[in-house]
N, CA, C and O atoms as a CHARMM CRD file, in Angstrom:
* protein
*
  168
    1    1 UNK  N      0.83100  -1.20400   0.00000 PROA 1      0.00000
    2    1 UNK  CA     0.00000   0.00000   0.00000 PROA 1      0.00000
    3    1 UNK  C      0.86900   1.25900   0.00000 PROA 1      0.00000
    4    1 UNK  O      0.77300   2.06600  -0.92500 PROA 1      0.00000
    5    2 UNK  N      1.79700   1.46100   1.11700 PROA 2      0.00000
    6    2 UNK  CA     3.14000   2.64400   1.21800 PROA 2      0.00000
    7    2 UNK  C      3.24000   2.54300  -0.69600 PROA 2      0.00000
    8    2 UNK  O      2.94200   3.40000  -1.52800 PROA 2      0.00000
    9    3 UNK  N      3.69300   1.36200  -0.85400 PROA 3      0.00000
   10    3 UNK  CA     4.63700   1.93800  -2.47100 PROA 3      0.00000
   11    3 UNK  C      3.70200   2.33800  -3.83800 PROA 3      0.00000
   12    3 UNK  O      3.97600   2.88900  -4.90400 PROA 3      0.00000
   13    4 UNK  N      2.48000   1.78600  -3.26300 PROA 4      0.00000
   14    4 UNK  CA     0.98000   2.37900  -4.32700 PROA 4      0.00000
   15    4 UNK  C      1.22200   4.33300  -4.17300 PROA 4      0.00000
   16    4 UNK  O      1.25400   5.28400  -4.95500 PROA 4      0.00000
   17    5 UNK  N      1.32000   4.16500  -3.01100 PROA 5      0.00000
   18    5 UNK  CA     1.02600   5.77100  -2.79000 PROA 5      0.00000
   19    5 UNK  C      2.32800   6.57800  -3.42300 PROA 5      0.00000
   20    5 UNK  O      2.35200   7.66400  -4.00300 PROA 5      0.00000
   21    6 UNK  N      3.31200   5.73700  -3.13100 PROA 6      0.00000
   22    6 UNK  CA     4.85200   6.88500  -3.53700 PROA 6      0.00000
   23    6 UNK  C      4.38200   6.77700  -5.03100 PROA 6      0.00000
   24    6 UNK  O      4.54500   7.90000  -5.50800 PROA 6      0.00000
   25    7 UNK  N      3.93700   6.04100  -5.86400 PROA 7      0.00000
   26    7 UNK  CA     3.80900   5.77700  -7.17900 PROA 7      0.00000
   27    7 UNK  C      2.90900   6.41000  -7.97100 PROA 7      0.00000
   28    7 UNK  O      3.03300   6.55100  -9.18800 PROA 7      0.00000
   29    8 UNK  N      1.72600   6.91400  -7.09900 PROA 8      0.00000
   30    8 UNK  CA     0.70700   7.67000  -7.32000 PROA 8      0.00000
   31    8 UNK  C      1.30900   9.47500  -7.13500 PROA 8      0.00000
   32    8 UNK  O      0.76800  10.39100  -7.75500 PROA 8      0.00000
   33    9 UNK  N      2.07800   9.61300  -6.51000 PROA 9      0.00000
   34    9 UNK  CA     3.01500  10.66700  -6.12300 PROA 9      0.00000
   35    9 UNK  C      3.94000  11.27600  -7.19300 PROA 9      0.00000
   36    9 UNK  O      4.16600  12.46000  -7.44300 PROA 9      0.00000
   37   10 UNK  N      4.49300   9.96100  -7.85300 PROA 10     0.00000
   38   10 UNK  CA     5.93600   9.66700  -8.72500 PROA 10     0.00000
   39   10 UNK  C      4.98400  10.30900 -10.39200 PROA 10     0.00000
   40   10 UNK  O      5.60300  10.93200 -11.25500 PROA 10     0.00000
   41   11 UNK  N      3.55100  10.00000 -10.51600 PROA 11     0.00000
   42   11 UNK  CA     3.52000  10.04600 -11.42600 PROA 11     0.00000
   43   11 UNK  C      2.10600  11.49600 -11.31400 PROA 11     0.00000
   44   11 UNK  O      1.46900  11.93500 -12.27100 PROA 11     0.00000
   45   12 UNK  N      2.00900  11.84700 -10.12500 PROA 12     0.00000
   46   12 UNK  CA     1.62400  13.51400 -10.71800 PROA 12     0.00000
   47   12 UNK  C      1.76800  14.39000 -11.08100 PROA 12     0.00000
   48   12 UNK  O      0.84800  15.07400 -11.52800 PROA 12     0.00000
   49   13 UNK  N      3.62500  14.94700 -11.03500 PROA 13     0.00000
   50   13 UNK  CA     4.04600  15.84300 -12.67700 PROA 13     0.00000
   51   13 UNK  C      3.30700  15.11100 -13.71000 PROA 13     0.00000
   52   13 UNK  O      2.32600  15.71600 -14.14300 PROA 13     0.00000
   53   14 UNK  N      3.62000  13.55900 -14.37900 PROA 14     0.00000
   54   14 UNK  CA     2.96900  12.99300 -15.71300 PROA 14     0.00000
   55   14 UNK  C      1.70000  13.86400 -15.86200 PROA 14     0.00000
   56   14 UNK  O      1.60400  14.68800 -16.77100 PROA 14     0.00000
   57   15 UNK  N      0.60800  13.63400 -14.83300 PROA 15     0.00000
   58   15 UNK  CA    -0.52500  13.44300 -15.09800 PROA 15     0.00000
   59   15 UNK  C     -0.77500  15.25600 -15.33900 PROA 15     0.00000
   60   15 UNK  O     -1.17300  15.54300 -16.46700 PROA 15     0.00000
   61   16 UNK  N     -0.62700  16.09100 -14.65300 PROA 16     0.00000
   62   16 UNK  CA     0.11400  17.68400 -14.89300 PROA 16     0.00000
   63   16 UNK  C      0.75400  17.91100 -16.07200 PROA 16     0.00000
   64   16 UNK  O      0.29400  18.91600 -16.61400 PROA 16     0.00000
   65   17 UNK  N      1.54100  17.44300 -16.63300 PROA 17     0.00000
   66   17 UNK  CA     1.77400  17.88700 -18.22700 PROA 17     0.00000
   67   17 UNK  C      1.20400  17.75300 -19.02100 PROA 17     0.00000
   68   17 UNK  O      1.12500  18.52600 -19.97500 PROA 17     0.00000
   69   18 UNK  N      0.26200  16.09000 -18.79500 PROA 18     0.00000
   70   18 UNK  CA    -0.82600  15.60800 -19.70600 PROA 18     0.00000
   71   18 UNK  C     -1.59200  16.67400 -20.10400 PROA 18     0.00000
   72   18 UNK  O     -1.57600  17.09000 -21.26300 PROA 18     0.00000
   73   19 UNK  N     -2.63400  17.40900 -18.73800 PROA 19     0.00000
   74   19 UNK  CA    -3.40900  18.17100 -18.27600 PROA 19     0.00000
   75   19 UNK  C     -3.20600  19.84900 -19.03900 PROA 19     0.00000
   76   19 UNK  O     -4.09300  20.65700 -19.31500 PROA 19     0.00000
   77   20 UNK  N     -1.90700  19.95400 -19.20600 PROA 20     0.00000
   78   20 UNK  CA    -1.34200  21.09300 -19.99200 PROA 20     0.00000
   79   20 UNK  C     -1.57900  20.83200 -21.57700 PROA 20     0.00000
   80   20 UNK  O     -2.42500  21.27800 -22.35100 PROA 20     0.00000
   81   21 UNK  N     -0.51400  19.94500 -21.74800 PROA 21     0.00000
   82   21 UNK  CA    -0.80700  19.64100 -23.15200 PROA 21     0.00000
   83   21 UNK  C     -1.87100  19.48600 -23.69700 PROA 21     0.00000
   84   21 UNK  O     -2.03100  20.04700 -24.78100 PROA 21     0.00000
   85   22 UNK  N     -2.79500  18.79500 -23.21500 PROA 22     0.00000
   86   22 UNK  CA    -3.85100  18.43200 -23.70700 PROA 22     0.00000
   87   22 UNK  C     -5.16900  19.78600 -23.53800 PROA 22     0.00000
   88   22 UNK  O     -6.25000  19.80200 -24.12700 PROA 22     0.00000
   89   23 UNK  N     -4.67400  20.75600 -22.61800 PROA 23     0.00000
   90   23 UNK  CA    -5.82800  22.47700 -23.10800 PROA 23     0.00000
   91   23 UNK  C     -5.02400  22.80600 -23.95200 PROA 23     0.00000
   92   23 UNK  O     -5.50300  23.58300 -24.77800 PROA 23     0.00000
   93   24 UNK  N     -3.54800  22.43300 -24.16600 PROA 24     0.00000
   94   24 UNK  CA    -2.85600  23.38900 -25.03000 PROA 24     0.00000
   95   24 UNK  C     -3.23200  23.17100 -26.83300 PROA 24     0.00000
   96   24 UNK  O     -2.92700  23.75700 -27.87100 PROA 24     0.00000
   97   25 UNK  N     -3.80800  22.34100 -26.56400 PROA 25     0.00000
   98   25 UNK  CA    -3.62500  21.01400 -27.96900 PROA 25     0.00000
   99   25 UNK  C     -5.12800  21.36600 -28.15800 PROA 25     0.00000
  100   25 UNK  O     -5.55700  21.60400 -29.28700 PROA 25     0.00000
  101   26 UNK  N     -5.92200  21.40100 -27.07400 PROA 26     0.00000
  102   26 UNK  CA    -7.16900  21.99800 -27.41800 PROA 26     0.00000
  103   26 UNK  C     -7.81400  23.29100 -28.20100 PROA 26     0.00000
  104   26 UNK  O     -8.59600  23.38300 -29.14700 PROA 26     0.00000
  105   27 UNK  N     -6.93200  24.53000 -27.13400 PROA 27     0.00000
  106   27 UNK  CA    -6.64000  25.55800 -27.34100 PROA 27     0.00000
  107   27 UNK  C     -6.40100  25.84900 -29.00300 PROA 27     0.00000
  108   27 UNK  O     -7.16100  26.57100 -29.64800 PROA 27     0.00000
  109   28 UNK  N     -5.43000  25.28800 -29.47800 PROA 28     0.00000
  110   28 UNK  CA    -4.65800  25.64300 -30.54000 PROA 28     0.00000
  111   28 UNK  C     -5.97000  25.22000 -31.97500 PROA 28     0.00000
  112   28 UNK  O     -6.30300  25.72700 -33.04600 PROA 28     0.00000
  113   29 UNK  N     -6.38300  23.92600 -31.09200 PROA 29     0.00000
  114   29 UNK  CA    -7.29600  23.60700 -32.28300 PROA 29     0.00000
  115   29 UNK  C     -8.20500  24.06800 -33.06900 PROA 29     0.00000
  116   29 UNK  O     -8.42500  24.01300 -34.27900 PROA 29     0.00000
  117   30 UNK  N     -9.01300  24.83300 -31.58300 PROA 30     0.00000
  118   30 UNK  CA    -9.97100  25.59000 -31.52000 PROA 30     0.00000
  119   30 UNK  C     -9.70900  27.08400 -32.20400 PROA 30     0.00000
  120   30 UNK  O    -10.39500  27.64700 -33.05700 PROA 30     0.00000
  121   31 UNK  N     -8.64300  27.48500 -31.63200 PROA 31     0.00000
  122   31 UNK  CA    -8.22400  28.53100 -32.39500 PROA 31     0.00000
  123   31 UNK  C     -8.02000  28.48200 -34.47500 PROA 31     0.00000
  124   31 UNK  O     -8.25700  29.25400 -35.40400 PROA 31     0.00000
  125   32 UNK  N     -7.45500  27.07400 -34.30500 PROA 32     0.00000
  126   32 UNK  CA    -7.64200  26.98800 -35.97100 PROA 32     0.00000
  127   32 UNK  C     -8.58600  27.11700 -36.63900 PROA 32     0.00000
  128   32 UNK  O     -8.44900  27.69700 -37.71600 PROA 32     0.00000
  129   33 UNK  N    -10.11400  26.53500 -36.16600 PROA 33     0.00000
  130   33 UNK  CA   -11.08700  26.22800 -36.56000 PROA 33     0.00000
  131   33 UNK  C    -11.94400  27.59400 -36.91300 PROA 33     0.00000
  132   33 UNK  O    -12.62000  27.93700 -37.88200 PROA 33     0.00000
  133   34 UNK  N    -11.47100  28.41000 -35.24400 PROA 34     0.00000
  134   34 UNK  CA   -12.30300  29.76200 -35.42400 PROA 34     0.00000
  135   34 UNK  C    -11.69800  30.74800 -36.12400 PROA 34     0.00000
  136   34 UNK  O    -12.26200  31.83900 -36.20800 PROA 34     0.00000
  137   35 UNK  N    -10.47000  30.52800 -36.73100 PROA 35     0.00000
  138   35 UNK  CA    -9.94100  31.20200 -38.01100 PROA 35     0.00000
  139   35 UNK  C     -9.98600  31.10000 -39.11000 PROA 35     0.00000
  140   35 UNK  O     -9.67300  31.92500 -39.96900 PROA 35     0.00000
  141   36 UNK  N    -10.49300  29.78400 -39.24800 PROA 36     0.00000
  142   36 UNK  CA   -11.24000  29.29400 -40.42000 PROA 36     0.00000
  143   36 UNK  C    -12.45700  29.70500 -40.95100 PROA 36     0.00000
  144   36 UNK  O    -12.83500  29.82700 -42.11600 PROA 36     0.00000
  145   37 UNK  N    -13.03100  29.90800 -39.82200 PROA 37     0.00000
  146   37 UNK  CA   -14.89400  30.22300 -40.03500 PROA 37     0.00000
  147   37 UNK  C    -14.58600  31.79000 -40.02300 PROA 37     0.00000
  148   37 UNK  O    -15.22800  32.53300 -40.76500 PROA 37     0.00000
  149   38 UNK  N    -13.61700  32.27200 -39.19000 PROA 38     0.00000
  150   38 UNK  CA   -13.65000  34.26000 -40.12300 PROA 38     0.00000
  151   38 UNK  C    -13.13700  33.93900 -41.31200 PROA 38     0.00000
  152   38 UNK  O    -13.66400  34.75500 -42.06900 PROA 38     0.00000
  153   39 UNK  N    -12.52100  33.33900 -41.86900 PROA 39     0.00000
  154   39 UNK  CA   -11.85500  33.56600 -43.19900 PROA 39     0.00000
  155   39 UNK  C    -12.74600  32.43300 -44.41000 PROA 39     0.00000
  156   39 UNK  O    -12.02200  31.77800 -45.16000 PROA 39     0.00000
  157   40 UNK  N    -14.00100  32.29600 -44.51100 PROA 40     0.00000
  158   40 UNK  CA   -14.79100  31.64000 -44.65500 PROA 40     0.00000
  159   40 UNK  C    -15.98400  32.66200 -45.12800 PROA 40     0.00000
  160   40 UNK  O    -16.53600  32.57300 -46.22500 PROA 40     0.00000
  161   41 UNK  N    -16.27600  33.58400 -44.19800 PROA 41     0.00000
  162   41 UNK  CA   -16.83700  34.82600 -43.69800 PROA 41     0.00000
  163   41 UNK  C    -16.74900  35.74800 -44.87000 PROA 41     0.00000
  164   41 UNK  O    -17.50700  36.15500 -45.75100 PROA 41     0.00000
  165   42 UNK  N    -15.55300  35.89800 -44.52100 PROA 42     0.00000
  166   42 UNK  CA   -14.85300  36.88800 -45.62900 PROA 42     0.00000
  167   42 UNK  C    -14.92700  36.42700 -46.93600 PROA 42     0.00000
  168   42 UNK  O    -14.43600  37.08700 -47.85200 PROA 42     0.00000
Protein backbone atom coordinates (compact mmCIF):
# COMPACT_ATOMS: atom_id res chain seq x y z
CA UNK A 1 0.00 0.00 0.00
CA UNK A 2 3.14 2.64 1.22
CA UNK A 3 4.64 1.94 -2.47
CA UNK A 4 0.98 2.38 -4.33
CA UNK A 5 1.03 5.77 -2.79
CA UNK A 6 4.85 6.89 -3.54
CA UNK A 7 3.81 5.78 -7.18
CA UNK A 8 0.71 7.67 -7.32
CA UNK A 9 3.02 10.67 -6.12
CA UNK A 10 5.94 9.67 -8.72
CA UNK A 11 3.52 10.05 -11.43
CA UNK A 12 1.62 13.51 -10.72
CA UNK A 13 4.05 15.84 -12.68
CA UNK A 14 2.97 12.99 -15.71
CA UNK A 15 -0.53 13.44 -15.10
CA UNK A 16 0.11 17.68 -14.89
CA UNK A 17 1.77 17.89 -18.23
CA UNK A 18 -0.83 15.61 -19.71
CA UNK A 19 -3.41 18.17 -18.28
CA UNK A 20 -1.34 21.09 -19.99
CA UNK A 21 -0.81 19.64 -23.15
CA UNK A 22 -3.85 18.43 -23.71
CA UNK A 23 -5.83 22.48 -23.11
CA UNK A 24 -2.86 23.39 -25.03
CA UNK A 25 -3.63 21.01 -27.97
CA UNK A 26 -7.17 22.00 -27.42
CA UNK A 27 -6.64 25.56 -27.34
CA UNK A 28 -4.66 25.64 -30.54
CA UNK A 29 -7.30 23.61 -32.28
CA UNK A 30 -9.97 25.59 -31.52
CA UNK A 31 -8.22 28.53 -32.40
CA UNK A 32 -7.64 26.99 -35.97
CA UNK A 33 -11.09 26.23 -36.56
CA UNK A 34 -12.30 29.76 -35.42
CA UNK A 35 -9.94 31.20 -38.01
CA UNK A 36 -11.24 29.29 -40.42
CA UNK A 37 -14.89 30.22 -40.03
CA UNK A 38 -13.65 34.26 -40.12
CA UNK A 39 -11.85 33.57 -43.20
CA UNK A 40 -14.79 31.64 -44.66
CA UNK A 41 -16.84 34.83 -43.70
CA UNK A 42 -14.85 36.89 -45.63
Amino acid sequence: MGRFGTDENAHAPRDILFLIFRLYFLSMWGWHRWSLRISEDK
